[in-house]
C-alpha positions as CSV (number, residue, x, y, z in Angstrom):
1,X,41.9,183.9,26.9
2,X,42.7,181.1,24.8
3,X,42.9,180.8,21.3
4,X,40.6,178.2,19.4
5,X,44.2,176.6,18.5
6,X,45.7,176.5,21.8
7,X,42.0,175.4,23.4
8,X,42.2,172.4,20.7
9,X,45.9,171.2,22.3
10,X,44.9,171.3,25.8
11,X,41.6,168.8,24.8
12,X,44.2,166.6,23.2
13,X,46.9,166.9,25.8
14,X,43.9,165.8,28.6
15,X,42.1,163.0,26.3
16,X,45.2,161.9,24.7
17,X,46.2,160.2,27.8
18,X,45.0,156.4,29.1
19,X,43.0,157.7,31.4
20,X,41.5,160.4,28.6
21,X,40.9,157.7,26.3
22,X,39.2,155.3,28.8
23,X,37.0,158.9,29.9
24,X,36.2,160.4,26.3
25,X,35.1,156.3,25.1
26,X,32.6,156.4,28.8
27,X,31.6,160.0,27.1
28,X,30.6,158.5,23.8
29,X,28.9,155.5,25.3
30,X,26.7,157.4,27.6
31,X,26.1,160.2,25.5
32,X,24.7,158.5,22.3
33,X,27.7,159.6,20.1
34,X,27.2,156.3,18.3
35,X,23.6,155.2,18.5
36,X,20.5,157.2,17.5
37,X,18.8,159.9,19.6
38,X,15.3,159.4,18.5
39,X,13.0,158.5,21.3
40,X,9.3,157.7,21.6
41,X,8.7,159.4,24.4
42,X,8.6,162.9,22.8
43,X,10.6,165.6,21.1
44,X,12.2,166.8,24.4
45,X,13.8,163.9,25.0
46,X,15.1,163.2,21.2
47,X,16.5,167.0,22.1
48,X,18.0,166.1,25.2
49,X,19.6,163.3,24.0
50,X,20.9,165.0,20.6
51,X,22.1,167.7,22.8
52,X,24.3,165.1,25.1
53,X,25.5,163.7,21.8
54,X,26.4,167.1,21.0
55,X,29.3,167.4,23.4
56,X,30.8,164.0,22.7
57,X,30.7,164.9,18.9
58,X,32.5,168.5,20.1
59,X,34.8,166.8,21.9
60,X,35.5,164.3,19.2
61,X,36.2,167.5,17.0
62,X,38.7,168.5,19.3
63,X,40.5,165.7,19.4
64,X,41.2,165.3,15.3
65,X,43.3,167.0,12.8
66,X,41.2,168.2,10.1
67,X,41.8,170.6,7.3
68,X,39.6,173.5,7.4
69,X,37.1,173.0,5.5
70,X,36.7,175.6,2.4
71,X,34.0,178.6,1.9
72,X,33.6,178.3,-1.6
73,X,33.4,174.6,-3.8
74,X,35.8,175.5,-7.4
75,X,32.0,174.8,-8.6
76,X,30.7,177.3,-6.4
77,X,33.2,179.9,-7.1
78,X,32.7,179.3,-11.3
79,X,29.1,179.8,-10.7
80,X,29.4,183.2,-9.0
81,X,31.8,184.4,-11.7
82,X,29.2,183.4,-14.4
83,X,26.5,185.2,-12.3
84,X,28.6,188.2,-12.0
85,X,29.8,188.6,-15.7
C-alpha cells in the first residue's frame, strides 16, 4: 500500500510528462474543471457533472505543492483559550 506521499509522486511522475500534460488538459476540458456544472435539465445531471469535475479537481490536487493547510486560524486558537479561561 501506498502512502498519500508516495501516491502524490507517481500522479506527478505520469502527468508530468508531454503526453500527461496533453491527457490531464483533455481531463479538465471534458470534465468541466473550468466551466460551471449547473444544468437545466435537473439536479442529477448538475451532480453528475460536479462529480466528473471532481476527479479533474483531485487530480489537479495531486499534481501541486501545497502547504498543508492548518487546523486551527491564530484567531481561532486565541478564541478557544478565552473560552477556556
Amino acid at each position: 500500500m501506498m502512502t498519500p506521499a508516495e501516491l502524490k509522486l507517481a500522479y506527478k511522475a505520469v502527468f508530468e510528462t508531454d503526453d500527461g500534460k496533453l491527457v490531464f488538459e483533455d481531463l479538465a476540458r471534458r470534465f468541466h474543471m473550468f466551466q460551471p456544472t449547473y444544468s437545466t435539465l435537473g439536479t442529477h445531471d448538475t451532480a453528475f457533472a460536479e462529480g466528473q469535475r471532481s476527479v479533474a479537481l483531485f487530480i489537479r490536487n495531486q499534481l501541486i505543492d501545497q502547504k498543508p493547510v492548518p487546523t486551527h486560524t491564530p484567531i481561532q486558537h486565541t478564541l478557544e483559550e478565552q473560552i477556556e479561561e
